[in-house]
Every structure is written in C-alpha cells, then in structure tokens.
TORROLO-419423 format. One record per residue: residue in one letter; x, y, z of N, C-alpha, C, O in turn. Coordinates in steps of 0.05 Angstrom, whole numbers, plus 5000, padded with zeros to 4 digits. Layout:
N
AXYZXYZXYZXYZ
...
***
This chain:
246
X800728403694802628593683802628853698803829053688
X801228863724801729093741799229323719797629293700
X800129553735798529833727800029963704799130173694
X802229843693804530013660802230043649800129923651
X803430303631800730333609804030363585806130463594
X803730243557805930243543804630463516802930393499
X805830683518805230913500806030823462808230713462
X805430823446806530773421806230913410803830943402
X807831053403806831383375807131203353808731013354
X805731233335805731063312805731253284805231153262
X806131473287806731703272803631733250801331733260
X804031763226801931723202801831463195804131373196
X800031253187799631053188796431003162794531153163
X796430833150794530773135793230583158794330463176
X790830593153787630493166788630183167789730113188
X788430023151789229803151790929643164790629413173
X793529823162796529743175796029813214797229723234
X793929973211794630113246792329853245792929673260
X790529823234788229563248789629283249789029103264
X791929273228793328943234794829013269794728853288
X795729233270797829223292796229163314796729003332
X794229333310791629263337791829023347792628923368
X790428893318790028573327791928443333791428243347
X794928473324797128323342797628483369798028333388
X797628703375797528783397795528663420796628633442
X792728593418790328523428791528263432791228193455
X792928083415793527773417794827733444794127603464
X797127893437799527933457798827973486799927853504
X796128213491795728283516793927993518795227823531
X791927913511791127723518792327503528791527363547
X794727473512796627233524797527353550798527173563
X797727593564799227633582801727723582803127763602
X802527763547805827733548806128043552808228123561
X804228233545804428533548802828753569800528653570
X802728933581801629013594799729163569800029093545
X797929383576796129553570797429693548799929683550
X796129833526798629923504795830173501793430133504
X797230443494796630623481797230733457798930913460
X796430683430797830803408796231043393793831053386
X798331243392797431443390798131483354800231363349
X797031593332797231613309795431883291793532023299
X796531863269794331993242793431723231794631513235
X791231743216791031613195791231793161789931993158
X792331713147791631723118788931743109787331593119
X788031943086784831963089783031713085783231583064
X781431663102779931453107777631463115777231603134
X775631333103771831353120771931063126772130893108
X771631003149770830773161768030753167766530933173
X767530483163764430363169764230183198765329963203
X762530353214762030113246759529853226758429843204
X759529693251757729473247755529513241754129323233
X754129843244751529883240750530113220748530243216
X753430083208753530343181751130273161750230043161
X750030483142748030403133749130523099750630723101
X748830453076750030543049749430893046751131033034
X746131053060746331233054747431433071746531653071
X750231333092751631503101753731583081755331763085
X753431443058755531543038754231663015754831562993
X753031823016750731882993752231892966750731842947
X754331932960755832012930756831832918758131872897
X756431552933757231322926760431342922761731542917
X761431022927764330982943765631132913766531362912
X765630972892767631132872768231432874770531542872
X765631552876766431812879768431912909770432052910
X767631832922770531792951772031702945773731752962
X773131552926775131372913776631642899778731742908
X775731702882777531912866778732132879781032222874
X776932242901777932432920780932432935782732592936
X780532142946783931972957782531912985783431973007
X780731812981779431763004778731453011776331453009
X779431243016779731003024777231003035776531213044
X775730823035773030703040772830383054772830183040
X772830373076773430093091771430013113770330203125
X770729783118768429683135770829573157773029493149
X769929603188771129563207769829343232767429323227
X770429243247769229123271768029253298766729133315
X768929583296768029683318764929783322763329653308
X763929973338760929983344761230303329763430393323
X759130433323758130573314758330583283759130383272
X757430823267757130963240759830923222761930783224
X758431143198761431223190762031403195760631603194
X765331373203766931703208768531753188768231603169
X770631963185772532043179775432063186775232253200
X777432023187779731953196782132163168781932143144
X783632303180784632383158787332603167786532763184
X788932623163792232803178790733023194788533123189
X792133063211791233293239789633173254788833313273
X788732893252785332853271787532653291789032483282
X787332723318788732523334787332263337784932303336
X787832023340787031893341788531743366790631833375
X787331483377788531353398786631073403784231053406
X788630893402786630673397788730533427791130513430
X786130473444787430333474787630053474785329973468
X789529823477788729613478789329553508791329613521
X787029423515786629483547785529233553784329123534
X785529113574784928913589782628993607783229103628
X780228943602777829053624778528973647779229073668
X778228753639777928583675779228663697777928623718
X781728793700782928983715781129253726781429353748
X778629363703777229533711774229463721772529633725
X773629203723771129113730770029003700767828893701
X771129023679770428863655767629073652765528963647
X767629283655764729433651765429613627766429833626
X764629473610765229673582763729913579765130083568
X760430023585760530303593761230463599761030683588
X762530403627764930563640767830603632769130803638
X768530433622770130463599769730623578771830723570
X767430683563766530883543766931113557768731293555
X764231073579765131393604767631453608768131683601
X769531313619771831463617774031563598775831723600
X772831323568774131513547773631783546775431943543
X770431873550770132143543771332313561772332523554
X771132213588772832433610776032493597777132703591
X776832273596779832293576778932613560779232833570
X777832543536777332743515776433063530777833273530
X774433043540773033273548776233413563777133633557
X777633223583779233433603781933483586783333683590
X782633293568783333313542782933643531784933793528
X781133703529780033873506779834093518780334283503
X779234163546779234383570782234483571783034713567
X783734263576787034403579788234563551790134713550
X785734453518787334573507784934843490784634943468
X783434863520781835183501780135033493779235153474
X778934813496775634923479773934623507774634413518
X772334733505770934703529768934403521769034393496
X767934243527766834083507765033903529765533923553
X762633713517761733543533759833323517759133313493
X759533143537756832983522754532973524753533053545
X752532863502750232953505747732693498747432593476
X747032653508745132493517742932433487741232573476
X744132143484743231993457744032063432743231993410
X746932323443748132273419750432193426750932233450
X752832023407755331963411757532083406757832173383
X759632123424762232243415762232523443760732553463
X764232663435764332913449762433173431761433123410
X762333323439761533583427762533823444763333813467
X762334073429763134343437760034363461757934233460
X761034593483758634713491756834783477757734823454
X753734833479751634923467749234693466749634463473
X747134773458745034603452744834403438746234423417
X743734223439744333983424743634013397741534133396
X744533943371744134023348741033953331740333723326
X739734173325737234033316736834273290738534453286
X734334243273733634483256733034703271731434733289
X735234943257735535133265734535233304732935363317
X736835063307737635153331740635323338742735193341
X740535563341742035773345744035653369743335543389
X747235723359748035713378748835393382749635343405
X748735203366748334853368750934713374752034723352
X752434593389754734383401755234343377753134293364
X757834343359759034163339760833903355761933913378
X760833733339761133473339764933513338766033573317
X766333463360769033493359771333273360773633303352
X770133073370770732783370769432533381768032553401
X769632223365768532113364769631883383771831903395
X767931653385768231403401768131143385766031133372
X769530943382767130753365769530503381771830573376
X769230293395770130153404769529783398767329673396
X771629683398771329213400771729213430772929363446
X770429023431771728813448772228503446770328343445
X774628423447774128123446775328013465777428123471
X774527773479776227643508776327813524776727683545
X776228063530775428353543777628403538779028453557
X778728423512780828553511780028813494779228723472
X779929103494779229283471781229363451783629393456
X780029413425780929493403779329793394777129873402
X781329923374779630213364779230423392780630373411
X778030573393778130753405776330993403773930983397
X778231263409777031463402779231613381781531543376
X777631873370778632013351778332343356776132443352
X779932473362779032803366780833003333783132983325
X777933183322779433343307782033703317781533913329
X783833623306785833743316785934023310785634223323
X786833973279788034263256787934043229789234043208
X786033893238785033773202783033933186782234163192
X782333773161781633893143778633823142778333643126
X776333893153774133863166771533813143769433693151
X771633893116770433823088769433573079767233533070
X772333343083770333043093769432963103769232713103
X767833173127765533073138762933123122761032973120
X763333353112761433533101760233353076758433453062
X761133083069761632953041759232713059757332673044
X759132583080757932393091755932523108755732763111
X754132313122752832313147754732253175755132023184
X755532423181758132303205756932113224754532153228
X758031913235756231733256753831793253752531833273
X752531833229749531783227747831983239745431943242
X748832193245747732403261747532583232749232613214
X744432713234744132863200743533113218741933163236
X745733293204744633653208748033713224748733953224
X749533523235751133543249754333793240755733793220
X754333883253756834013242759233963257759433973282
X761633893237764233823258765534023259765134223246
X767733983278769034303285771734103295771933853294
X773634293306776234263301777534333344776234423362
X780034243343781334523365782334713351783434863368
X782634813324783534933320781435143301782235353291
X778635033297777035243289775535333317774135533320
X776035183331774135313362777735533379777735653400
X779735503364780835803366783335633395784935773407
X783135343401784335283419787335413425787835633415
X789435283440791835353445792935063434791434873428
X796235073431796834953418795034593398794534353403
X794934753380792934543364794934443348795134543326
X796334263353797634003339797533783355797233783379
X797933633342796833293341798833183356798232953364
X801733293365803333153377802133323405800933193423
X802433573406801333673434798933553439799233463462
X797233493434794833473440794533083454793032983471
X797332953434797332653439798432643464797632483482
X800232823467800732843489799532853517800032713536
X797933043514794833103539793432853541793132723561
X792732803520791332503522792432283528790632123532
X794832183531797232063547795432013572793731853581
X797332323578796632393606794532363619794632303643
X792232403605789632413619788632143624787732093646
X788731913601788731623597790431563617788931453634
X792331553623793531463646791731473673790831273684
X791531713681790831933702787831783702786331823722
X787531733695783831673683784131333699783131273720
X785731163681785630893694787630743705788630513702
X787930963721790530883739791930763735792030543745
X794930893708796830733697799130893701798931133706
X801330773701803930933690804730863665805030633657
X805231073649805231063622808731083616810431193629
X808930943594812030983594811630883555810230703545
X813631083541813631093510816030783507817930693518
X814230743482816730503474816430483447814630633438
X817830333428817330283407816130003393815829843411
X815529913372815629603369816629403371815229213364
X818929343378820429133386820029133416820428933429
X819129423431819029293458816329143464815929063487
X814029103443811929003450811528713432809328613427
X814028593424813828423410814128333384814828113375
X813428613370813028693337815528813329816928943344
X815928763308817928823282817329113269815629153253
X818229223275818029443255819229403223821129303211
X816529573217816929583180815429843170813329943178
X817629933144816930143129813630153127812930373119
X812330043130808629923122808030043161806130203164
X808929983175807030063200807930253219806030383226
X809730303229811130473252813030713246815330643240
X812530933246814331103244814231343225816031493219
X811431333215811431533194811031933211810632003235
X811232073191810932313209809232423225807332253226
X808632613239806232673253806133023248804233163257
***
C-alpha cells in the first residue's frame, strides 16, 4: 500500500466504540485492503486497564468511579491504568511493522519522538526517562520529595497482533487533570500529571495539537498523510462512532 498514512479525526468517541473501530481497522490493514491509518480522537471519561493492571490502582473501588461518570474498562494493550477523558489528545496508529523492520521498541521509540517534538513546537519542553513509561516534563525524575520533579504529560500503552498495532499514545492537552489524582496512574505512586496547558504552552487545544502530531507521525515514519473519512477505509459511519465534537 506504498508510504500513505490515512489521517481519521474521529471527533469525541466513547472507549469502546473507538476500540471496535481499531479492530476493524487492524483487520482491513492486515488484509492489505488499506494502507497505514492514524485516528486522532477524545475519549469520554474513561480509566482503562493494560494487561498488567493490578485492583489497587483503583483504590476507591470501581462503584465509586462509577458514580463520578467515569467508565471503568479492561483493555488488550501493555501497561497500567490510565485516564482518558475530553481535552486529552489521543491517537491510536494502526500500522503495519514489517515495513519498519517489525521492531516494536523502535516503534515505542519513535512514538515518543512523535510526542516529545510534538510538545516542543507547542511550549513545553518534555522527555523520557529511564524505567519509567510515557513522556514527562523536564526535571528530575519523580521520587519523595524531590524538588523541582518531571510531571507525567503523556502516556504509551500499545497491541500488536500479526504485526499489525492497535492503541497508542495519549498526551494531556487543556483537560481536567483530578482523575488522575483519584488512581495510581500507570502504576507509578507519587507521580503528578500535568497538562500543555498547565505547563503554560501555546495554543493548547486538542485539534491544534492533533494536528502537530499528524505531522510529526508522518515525518517520523516516513508517510504521506492525507485526511479521509469512514467510508474511505471501508467502514460505515454511525451516530455510535465517527464524528462527534472535538
């Protein structure tokens, strides 16, 4: 299917509905019938569980997240539990390794370069840090009372199946940063999350920002990106998956 990368804004989207599309999306590239797809979205408030989530990342027990409006769901990808919730960009790649050497670390590695040069163009400076996961702000790695400590700004948690990937990464935008404060984020205890828009960035919305990350994802694995909608990748659009606001 050549170097296309096929962009999909998928507007606001419930957790569930953006994970069915995945998996028909993932079918499709596998068959060959589609090139590389990027879909860019919100989710609806949501705590997702990776494969290695443990019960006391939820200390208040699920009902009590339940009443809040907070959806509570176990997933197939790698890591903890996160948070997912309006303003947090998200971008889930369905990508064909084997075109990149089928090396799924490097693939993680260059998610983060995405994010980090991502996050430089929009004002806040960021990096990773060694045995922990995700991006973070500059500063020292976060420990007891360490002055000055990297907050946790966006996350990673990735499938693979047939080397095809599902899920992605997630960066906080101009969301509402409190349901983190409710969990153990990816399992990391003492951690504080932060925003582009509490680290003071330049334009901090979720369509600008989806935008950069486009670009950089492209730029990153040598694609040409071009926006389409669901019928050009096979799928039906319905009031349930494509098109809500951003």
């Amino acid at each position: 299917m050549g170097t296309e990368l096929l962009l999909l804004d998928c507007g606001t989207l419930p957790y569930k509905d953006a994970w069915e599309v995945q998996l028909r999306l993932a079918e499709r590239r596998s068959e060959g019938a589609i090139p590389d797809v990027l879909m860019l979205l919100q989710h609806s408030p949501v705590y997702t569980r990776g494969r290695r989530a443990k019960a006391e990342e939820l200390p208040m027990g699920e009902a009590w997240y339940e009443e809040r409006g907070i959806e509570i769901l176990d997933t197939d990808r790698g890591g903890l539990v996160t948070y997912h919730g309006p303003g947090q960009l998200v971008a889930y790649p369905i990508v064909d390794l084997a075109p990149l050497g089928g090396d799924v670390h490097e693939y993680v590695r260059g998610l983060e370069r995405v994010m980090i040069g991502s996050l430089a163009e929009h004002g806040v400076g960021a990096q990773t840090i060694e045995g922990l996961t995700g991006v973070w702000t500059q500063g020292p790695p976060p420990g007891p009372a360490v002055a000055g400590a990297a907050k946790k700004i966006g996350s990673i948690g990735i499938h693979v199946s047939k080397g095809i990937t599902t899920h992605g990464l997630a960066v906080n935008v101009d969301n509402d940063l409190q349901p983190f404060e409710w969990v153990v984020p990816c399992g990391i205890q003492g951690v504080t999350m932060t925003s582009i828009a509490r680290e003071g960035g330049s334009d901090a919305t979720v369509a600008a920002f989806g935008a950069t990350v486009a670009r950089n994802f492209a730029a990153e694995f040598g694609r040409e990106a071009r926006t389409v909608g669901l019928d050009d990748v096979g799928l039906e659009a319905s009031p349930a998956t494509v098109g809500g606001e951003r």
